[in-house]
N, C-alpha and C positions, 0 to 999 in steps of 0.2 A: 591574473587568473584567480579565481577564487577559491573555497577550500568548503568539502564534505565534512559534517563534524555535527555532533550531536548538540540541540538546540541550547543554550542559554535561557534561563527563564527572559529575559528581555527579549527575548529572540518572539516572544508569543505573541502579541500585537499582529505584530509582521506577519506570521503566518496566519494567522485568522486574515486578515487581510489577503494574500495571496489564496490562501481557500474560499475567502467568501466571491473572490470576484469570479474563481473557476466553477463554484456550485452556483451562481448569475447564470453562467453560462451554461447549467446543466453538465460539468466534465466532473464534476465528484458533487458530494451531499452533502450539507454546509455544515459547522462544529460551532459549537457555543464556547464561549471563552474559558467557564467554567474546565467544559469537556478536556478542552485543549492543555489546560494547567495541569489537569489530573494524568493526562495521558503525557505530559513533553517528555518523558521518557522513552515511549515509544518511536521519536520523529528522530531521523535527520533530516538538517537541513542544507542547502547549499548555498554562501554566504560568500557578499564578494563589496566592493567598494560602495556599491549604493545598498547595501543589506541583504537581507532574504530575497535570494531567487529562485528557491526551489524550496520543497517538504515533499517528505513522505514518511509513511508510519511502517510499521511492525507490529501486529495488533495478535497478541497470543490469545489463540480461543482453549485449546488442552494441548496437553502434554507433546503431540505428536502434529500436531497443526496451526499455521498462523496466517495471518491476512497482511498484503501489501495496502496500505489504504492510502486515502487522500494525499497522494501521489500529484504533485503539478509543478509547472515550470513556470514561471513566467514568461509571459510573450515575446518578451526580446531576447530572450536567451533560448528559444528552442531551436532545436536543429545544431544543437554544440556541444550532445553527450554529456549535458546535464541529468537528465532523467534516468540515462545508463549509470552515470555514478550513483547517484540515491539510491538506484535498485539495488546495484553491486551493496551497496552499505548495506542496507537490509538485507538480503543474502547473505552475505556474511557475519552476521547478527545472528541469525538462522541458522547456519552452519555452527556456529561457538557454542550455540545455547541446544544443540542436536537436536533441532525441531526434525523431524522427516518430509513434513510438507508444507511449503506454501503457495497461496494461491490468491490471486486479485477479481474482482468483477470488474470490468472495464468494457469500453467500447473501442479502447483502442490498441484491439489481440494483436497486432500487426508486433505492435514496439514489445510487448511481451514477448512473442514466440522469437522477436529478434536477439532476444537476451534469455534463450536458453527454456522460458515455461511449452508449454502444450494446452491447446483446445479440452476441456473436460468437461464430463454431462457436469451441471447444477445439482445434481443428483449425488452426486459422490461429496459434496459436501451439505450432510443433511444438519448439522451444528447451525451452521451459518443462517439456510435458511431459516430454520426454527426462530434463533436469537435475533437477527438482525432486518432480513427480507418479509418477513408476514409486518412487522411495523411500518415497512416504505410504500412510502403513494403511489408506487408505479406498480408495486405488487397485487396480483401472482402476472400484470403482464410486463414486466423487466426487458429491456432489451439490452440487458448488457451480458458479455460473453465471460462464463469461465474459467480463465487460466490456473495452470500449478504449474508447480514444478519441486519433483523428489528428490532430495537432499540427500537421504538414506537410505542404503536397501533394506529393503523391506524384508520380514523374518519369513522362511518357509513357513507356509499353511504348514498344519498339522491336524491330521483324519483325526477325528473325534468323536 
């Protein structure tokens, strides 16, 4: 059985590789190497005798909000609560570092809301779009669904 653990610079190859073949497939956006170096702080991976079989990120936008991203399994390992551990990792990442919310754009709501997020308008994260959605090709017609999920309670409104 293999082990959750945040990447190794040698580890980044490998997940450019496992990214580039699931953004082929259209299942996440593809990352340039560069990206990926800058960012391996953000990824765990999941790592087992034949290497990386899983990544996914942690992508902080402010203070109170962050993005689950380029989230994938490899092929032969799906269906083995691989993709539950990654999440959990990042979750709990989120949790340490008192983010209040994170949230993923995905197609696949199903394994999110199994692991605790909820359906949300696109709307309620207007960061997001601004920064990252007005530059994708598929934009403004997207068809990927917004999940979160809240961490922290949230402070009473106060009339003002």
């Amino acid at each position: 059985m293999g082990e959750v653990r945040k990447p190794k610079l040698t580890d980044v190859i490998e997940i450019q590789a496992l990214l580039d073949s699931a953004a082929t497939a259209g299942q996440v956006l593809p990352r340039k190497l560069p990206e990926l170096y800058e960012n391996v702080r953000d990824f765990y991976v999941y790592v087992d005798e034949s290497g990386v079989g899983g990544c996914g990120a942690l992508h902080i936008d402010m203070i109170d909000l962050a993005e689950v991203r380029s989230l994938v399994v490899r092929d032969d390992l799906r269906g083995r609560g691989i993709g539950e551990r990654i999440l959990a990792a990042l979750v709990d990442e989120a949790r340490r570092l008192e983010i209040a919310r994170v949230y993923a754009l995905t197609r696949v709501d199903r394994f999110f809301m199994r692991n605790g997020f909820q359906v949300v308008d696109r709307q309620e994260l207007p960061y997001k779009v601004f920064k990252d959605c007005t530059r994708c090709r598929l934009f403004p017609g997207c068809d990927e669904i917004a999940v979160a999920i809240d961490l922290l309670p949230t402070a009473p409104q106060t009339g003002a």
